[in-house]
N, C-alpha and C positions, 0 to 999 in steps of 0.2 A: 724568464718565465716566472711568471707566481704561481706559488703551489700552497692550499690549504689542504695542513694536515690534518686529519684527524685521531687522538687516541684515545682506544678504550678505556688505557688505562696510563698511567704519567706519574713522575713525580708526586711523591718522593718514593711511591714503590717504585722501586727496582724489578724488571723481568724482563724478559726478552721482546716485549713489546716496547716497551719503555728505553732499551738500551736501545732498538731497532730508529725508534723514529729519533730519540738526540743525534744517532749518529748521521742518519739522513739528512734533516734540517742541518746539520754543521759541514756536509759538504755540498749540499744545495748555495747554502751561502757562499762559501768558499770558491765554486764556483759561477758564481755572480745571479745566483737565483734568489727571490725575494720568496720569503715565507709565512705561513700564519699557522698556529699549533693551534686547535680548541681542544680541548682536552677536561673530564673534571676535577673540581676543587675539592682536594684536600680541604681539612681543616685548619684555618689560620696561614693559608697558603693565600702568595699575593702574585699573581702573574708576573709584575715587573722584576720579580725575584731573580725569574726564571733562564734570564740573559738573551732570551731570542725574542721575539714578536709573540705572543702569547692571549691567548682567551680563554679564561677557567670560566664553565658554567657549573649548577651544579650540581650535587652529586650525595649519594647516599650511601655507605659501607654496606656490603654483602655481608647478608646474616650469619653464614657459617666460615667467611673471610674478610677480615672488618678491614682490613689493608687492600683491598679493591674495592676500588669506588663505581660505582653505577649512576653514569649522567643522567638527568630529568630534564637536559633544555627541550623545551618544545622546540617546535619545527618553525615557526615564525621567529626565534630568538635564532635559529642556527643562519634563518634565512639572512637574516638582517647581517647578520655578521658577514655572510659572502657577499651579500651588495655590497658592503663596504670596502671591502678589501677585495673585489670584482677578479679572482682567481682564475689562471688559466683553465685551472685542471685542479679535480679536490682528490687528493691521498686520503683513505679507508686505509687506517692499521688495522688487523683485526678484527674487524667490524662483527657489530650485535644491534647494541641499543642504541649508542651515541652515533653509533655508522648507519644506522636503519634512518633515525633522523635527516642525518646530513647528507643522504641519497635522495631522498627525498625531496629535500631544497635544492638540493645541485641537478637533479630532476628539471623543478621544474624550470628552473634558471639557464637549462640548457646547456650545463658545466659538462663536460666529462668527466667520469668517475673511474680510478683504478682502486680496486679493493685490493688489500695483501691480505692472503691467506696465511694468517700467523697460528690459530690454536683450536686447536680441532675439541671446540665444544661440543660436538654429539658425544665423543667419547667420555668428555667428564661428565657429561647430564648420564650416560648409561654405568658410568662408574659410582655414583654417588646416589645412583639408585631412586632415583625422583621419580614418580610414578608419571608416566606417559611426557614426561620431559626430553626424553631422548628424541621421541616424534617430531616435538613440536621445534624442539632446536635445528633437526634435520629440515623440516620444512620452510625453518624462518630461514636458516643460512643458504637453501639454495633460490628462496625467491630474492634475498639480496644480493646474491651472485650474478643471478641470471638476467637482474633489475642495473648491476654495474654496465661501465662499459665496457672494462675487462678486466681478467682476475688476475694477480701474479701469484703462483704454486711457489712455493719453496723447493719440490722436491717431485719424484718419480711418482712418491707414494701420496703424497697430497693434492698434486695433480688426478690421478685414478679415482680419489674420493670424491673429490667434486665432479668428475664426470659418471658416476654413480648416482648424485644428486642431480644428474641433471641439468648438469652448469655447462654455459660455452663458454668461445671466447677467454679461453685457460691459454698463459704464458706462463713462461716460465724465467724466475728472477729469485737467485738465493739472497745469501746473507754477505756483509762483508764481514772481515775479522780485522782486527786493530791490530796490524801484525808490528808495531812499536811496541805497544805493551805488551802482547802475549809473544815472549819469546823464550827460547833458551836459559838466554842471559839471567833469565831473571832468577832461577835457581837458586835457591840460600838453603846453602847448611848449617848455618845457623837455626835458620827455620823447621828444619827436618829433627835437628836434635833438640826443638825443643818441644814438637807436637810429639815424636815418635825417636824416641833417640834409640841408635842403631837397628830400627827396623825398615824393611822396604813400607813404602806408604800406597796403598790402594786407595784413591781418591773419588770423591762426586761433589757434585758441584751444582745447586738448582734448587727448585723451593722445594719444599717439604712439604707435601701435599699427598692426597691419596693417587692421581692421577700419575705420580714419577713414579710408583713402585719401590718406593725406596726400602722398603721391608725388605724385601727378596734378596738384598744384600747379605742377610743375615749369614748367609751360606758360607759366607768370607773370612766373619769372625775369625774361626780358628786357624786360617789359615799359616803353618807355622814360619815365624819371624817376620810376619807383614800385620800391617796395624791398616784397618777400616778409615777413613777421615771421610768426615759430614760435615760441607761445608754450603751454610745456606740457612734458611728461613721457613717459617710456616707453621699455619694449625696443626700440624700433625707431630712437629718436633718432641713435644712433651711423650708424645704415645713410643715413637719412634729410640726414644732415649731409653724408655724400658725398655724397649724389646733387641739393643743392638749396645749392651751394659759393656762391652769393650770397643765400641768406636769413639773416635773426641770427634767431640761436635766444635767445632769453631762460631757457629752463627754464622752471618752475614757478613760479608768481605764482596769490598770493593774496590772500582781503579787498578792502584799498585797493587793493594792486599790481597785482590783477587788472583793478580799475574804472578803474584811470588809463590802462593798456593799453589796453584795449577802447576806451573813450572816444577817443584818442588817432587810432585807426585811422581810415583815409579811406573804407574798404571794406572789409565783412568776408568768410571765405569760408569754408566746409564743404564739400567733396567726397563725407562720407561717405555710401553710400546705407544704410545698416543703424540707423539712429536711429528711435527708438518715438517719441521729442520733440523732443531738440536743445536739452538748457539754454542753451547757448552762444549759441545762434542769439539764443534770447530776451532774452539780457544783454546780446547786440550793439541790438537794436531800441531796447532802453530808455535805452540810452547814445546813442542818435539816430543811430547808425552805420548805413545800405545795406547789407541785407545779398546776396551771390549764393550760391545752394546749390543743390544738386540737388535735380531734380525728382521724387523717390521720398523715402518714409516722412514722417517729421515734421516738415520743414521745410515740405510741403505744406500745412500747418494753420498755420501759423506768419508765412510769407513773403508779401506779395500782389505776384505777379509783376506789375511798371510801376508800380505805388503803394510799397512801403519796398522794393524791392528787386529780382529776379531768380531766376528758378529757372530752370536752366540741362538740357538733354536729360539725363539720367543717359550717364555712359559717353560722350559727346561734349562732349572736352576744349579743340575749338576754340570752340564756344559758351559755354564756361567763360571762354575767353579773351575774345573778343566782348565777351560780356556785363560782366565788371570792366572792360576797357577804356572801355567804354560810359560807366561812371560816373567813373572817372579824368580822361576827358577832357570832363566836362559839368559846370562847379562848380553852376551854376545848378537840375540836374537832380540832381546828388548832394544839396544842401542840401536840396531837395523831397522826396526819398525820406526824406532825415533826420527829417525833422521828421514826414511821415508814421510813420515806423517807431516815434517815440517817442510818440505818438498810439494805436499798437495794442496797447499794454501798459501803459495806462494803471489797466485794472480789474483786471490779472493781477496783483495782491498777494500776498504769500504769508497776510498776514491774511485776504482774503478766500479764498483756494483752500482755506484749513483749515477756515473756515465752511464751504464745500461736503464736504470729507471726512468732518466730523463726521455732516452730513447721511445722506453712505452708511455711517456708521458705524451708525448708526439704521435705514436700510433694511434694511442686514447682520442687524439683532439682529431685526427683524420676520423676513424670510426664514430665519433661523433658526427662530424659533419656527414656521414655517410646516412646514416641516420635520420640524420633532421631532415637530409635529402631524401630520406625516405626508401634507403635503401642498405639492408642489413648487410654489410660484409661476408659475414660467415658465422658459422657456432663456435670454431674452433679456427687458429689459423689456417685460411686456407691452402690447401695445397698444389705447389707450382705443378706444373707437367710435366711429369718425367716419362720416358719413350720407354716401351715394351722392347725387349730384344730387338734387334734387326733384322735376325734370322728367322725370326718368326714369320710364319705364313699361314694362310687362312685360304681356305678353297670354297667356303660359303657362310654367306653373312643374311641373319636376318634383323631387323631393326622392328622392338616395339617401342609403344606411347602414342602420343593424341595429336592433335595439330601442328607440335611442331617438328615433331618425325616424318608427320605427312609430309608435310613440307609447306602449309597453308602460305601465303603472300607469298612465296619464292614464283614468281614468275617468270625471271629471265629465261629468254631463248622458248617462252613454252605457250603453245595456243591457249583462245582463251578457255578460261574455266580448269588449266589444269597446273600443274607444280609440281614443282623440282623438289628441292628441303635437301636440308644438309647429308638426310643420308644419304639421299641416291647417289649425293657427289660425290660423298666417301668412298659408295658401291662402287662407283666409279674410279677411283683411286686405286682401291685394294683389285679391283679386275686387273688394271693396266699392269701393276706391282706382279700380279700375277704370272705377264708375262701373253703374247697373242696366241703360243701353242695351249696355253694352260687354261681349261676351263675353269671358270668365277662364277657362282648361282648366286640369288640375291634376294629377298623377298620382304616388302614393308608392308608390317599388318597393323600399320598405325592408323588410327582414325579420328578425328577429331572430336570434341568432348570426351573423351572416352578416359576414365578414372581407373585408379591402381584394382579395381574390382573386377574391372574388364580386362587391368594383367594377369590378377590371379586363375580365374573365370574362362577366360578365352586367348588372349593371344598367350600368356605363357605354354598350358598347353599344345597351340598348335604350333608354335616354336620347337617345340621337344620333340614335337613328330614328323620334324623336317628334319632334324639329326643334322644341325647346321654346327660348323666348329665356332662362330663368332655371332654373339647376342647383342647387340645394343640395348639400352634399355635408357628411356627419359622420360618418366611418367610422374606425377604426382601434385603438379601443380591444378589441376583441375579444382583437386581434393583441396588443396590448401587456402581455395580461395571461398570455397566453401563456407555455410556455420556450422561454427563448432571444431572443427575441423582439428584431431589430434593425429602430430607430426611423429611421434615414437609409434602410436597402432601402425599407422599408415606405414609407415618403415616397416614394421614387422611383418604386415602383409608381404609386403615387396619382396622382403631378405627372404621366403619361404618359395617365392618364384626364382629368385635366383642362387637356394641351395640348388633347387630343382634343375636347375641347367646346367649348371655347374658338377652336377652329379654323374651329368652326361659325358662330362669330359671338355666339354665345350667352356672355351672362353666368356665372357661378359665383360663389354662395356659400360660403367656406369658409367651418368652424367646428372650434376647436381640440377635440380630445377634452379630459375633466376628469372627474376623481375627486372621490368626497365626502369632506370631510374626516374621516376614521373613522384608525385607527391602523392598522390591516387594508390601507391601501393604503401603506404607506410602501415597499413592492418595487415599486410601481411608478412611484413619485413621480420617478426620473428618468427613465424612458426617456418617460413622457407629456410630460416638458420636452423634453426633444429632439426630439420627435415636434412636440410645440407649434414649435418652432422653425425646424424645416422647410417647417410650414406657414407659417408668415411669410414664409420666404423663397421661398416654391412663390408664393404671393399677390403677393407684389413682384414678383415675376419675370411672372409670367403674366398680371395685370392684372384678378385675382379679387379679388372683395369678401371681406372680414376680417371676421368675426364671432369677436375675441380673447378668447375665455370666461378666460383669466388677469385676464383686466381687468374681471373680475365676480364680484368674491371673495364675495359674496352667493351665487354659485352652488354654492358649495360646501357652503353651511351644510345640519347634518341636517333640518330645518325643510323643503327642499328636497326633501328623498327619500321614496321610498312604503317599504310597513314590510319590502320585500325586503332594504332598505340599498344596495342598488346602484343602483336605475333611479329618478328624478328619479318623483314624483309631479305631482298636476296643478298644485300650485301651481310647481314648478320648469319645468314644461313650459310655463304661461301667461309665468315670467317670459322663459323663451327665445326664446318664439315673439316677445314685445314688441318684447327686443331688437334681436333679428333683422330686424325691423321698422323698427329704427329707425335701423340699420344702411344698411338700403335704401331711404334715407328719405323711409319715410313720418310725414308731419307727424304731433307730441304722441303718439309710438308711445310716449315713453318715461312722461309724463304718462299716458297710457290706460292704460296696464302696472298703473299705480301703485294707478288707482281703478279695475281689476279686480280686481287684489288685492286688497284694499281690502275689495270687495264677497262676496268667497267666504272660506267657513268650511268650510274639508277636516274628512272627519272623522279622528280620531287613527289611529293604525297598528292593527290589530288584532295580539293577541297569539298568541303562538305560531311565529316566527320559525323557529326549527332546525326544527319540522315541516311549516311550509308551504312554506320557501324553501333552506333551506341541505340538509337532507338529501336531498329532489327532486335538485335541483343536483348535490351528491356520487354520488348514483344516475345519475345521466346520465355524469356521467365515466367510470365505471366500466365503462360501457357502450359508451363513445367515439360517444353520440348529444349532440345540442343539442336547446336547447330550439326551436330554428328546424325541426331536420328533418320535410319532407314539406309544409312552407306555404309559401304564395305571398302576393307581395305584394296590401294590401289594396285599392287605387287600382292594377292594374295597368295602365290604359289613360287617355288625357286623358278628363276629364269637365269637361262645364262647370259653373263655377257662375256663380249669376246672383243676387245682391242674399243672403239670405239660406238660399235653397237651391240643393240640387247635386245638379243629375241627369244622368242616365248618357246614351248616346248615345240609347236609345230611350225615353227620357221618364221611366223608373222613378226613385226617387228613392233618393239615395245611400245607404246601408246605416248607414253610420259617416257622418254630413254635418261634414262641419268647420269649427265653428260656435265663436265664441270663448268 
């Protein structure tokens, strides 16, 4: 594979951006991948210096941190670069400015893009107090998120951030640790008696900057027969050196210098609350060192508070204290944490963490192709189907949404002008499940065109006045094909109809909307992802069963669709109904699926496409009618069914029976 990297930031500063992507390139190669770094130039800095495949463009020092450089290639100088070296896939460290670029050529070049979520810029633009900076960060980092083709999170808590912004398509992919260098072993008493001779050492380890906190250490100073150690770099070292007149500052230590340090320390510490990971943290565990750090962002994935270490209240610097004292004065409890902490990074390899990168390196290039096919995957990975209890049972089910609840193009076994749709087979399903003594009522107040306004509007409420235990719900694509059309209102419409049922006691199925894959949908390929993603989070949140159609890439297929090209035909409608099925689990739904299929032979599409479905369609716009206006739904009242048939309150038998 060729992989072009890109870093914000490179040689010769040192940071965990910078230590991140050496480490990657050197086992990319190692593992026989070909590389390309563009990154900018230093001053007097020569690429071939640099020992790998290298492209320095260039670059200007940050006014208030002349040691970060900020690239000015333009976008035709990045493009050029990826023709050249024609990349599988472009690595985003980081990403800002020189990432905002190279998204943009890889864009249009039709690269796949994985961005790392390495440093939570909103926080230092709100830290550093730059007036309406914080905005405009939040804004630019989740449109180049949401513009990747997928993110990797560092952490629990970096993950959350970006789905606050807004952002899909979030993985999750840590850090490795160079567990050669950072060991035990590397411990020198020599070392200790010469920074802090016979004191315990409290150690840190990171730039000196406003955004670490590193002030807040202060609380430590006194602490008696333990000595402060500030090990690192930064604009703020001079400020930091007043205010903390009994720690030694070392500076800048690296490679060995760095692992004999760390090693060295009794206890390590992090204050800062603004870290996506926390390299440092990590190089402290695997040198067998306790670590204490606050209890926000990355250290939360990293530290296991009372087993290697402490995580201390964010902003409560007397528990800060507490807690190092804690271990200072406990050797017995210190060495236990140690040895735990070297224990939890044992599989964090950087050999193995680039096995996993490669792996989304390969998701990236599928989702790509998905894409260009014109057909979104999902917001977020999506989610397989897992089955509802078994025990569970259900004595009446209503099903809303638009056409394809109705069950539009399902024809099989049904005279003409009327249809089946995935739920009545369901209906069908959960009746038999139910048993021939046990009555099953059933009611679809689905109707075709009909948008999330007419769930809030109408069928939610006459849902609720059926006091049914089981809700289907598949509505929103109407809306999403719409102008304009925004996928978080629309969700929040939704999610207020389905606290509402939900309040009843009644179960709810959702089910994500989904496009066939045709080239015709690519306008709407994201906002259905984001739409899908809300629904994930409407189902988490509310305690609704998931029916994740991203995670039935079969449903996309044209094989799938009747010869309109847009509504699922009967074989797409049997496969829905199965899963759905099996969703709500009932037993060998997804086996029965298989040899229903199996057994039916649709007949092919009839021809004539533009005059039977596409200029109809265009005439109705014209007109500002749907195909829905003036009908009612088909099952508008519960009916029972009972073993193989469905009849209505007074005996007659059902019209449309939904029959598998």
């Amino acid at each position: 594979m060729r992989v072009a990297l890109f870093a914000e930031s490179f040689l010769p500063h040192m940071n965990g951006v910078t230590n991140s992507v050496l480490q990657v390139v050197r086992h990319l190669e190692e593992q026989g991948h070909e590389t390309l770094v563009i990154a900018p130039r230093a001053a007097g800095q020569k690429a071939d210096s640099l020992g790998s495949r290298t492209a320095l463009v260039a670059s200007m020092p940050l006014p208030s941190y002349p040691d970060v450089r900020v690239a000015l290639a333009p976008t035709w100088r990045i493009r050029r670069l990826l023709e050249e070296f024609r990349p599988d896939v472009v690595h985003l460290a980081s990403p800002f400015v020189l990432g905002w670029q190279a998204l943009v050529a890889a864009d249009a070049l039709r690269i796949p893009v994985v961005a790392i979520y390495q440093t939570d810029v909103v926080s230092y633009t709100e830290r550093y107090g730059v007036a309406g900076a914080a905005a405009a960060a939040a804004n630019h980092v989740a449109r180049l998120h949401r513009r990747s083709t997928l993110t990797l999170a560092p952490s629990s808590a970096a993950q959350a951030q970006l789905e606050q912004l807004g952002v899909d398509r979030i993985w999750r992919w840590g850090r490795g640790v160079d567990a050669d260098r950072f060991s035990p072993a590397r411990r020198s008493e020599s070392w200790r008696a010469r920074i802090a001779p016979g004191e315990r050492i409290i150690g840190y380890v990171g730039r000196l900057a406003a955004e670490k906190q590193v002030e807040d250490l202060h609380v430590l100073s006194d602490l008696p027969g333990a000595r402060l150690v500030i090990v690192g770099d930064g604009p703020e070292r001079a400020r930091l050196e007043a205010r903390l007149p009994e720690a030694v500052f070392t500076g800048f230590l690296g490679g060995d210098e760095l692992a004999e340090a760390l090693a060295s320390f009794d206890v390590f510490v992090h204050p800062g609350e603004s870290e996506t990971f926390c390299q440092t943290v990590q190089e402290a565990l695997a040198s067998g060192v306790p670590v204490v750090a606050t209890g926000r962002g990355g250290p939360l994935d990293l530290v296991r508070s009372s087993v290697d270490g402490w995580l201390y209240r964010p902003g409560d610097l007397d528990d800060l204290r507490a807690r190092v004292a804690d271990l200072l004065g406990d050797d017995a409890k210190r060495r236990s944490f140690g040895q735990a902490a070297l224990e939890s990074v044992r599989a964090r390899t950087w050999s193995a963490l680039t096995e996993q990168l490669v792996s989304h390196y390969a998701e990236a290039a599928r989702l790509r192709r998905f894409d260009d096919a014109l057909l979104a995957r999902g917001a977020t990975r999506p989610l397989p189907p897992t089955s509802a209890p078994a025990t569970r049972r259900w004595s009446s089910f209503v099903a809303l949404g638009d056409s394809l609840t109705e069950g539009l193009c399902d024809t099989s076994r049904m005279r003409e002008g009327e249809y089946r749709g995935w739920a009545d087979r369901l209906a069908s399903l959960l009746a038999q499940r139910s048993g021939a003594d046990t009555p099953f009522r059933y009611a679809n107040l689905a109707v075709r065109s009909r948008r999330v306004r007419d769930l809030v509007s109408e069928q939610g409420p006459r849902a609720i006045a059926m006091r049914p235990d089981l809700v289907s719900i598949l509505m929103g694509a109407n809306d999403l094909v719409g102008h304009g059309a925004d996928p978080v209102a629309l969700a929040r419409d939704l999610e207020r109809v389905v606290r509402d049922i939900r309040a009843t006691g009644a179960d709810v199925l959702l089910v994500t909307p989904f496009l066939p894959r045709r080239r015709a949908a690519m306008i709407f390929a994201r906002r259905f992802a984001a739409f899908a993603h809300e629904i994930r989070r409407i189902a988490a949140e509310t305690g609704a069963i998931l029916l994740d159609v991203e995670a039935l890439p079969e449903l996309g297929d044209l094989s799938m669709y009747a010869e309109d090209r847009v509504h699922l035909g009967s074989r797409g409608h049997r496969l829905l109904a199965y899963r759905a099925a099996e969703v709500l689990g009932i037993p060998d739904a997804g086996a029965l699926g298989d040899l229903d299929d199996a057994l039916h032979a649709d007949a092919p599409p009839a021809s004539g496409w533009l005059r039977r479905h596409a200029l109809p369609w265009v005439w109705r716009r014209m007109r500002g009618r749907t195909a829905g206006d003036g009908l009612v739904a088909k099952h508008d009242a519960l009916v029972e069914l009972a073993g193989r048939r469905a009849q209505t309150g007074d005996g007659s038998e059902l019209s449309s029976p939904p029959l598998p």
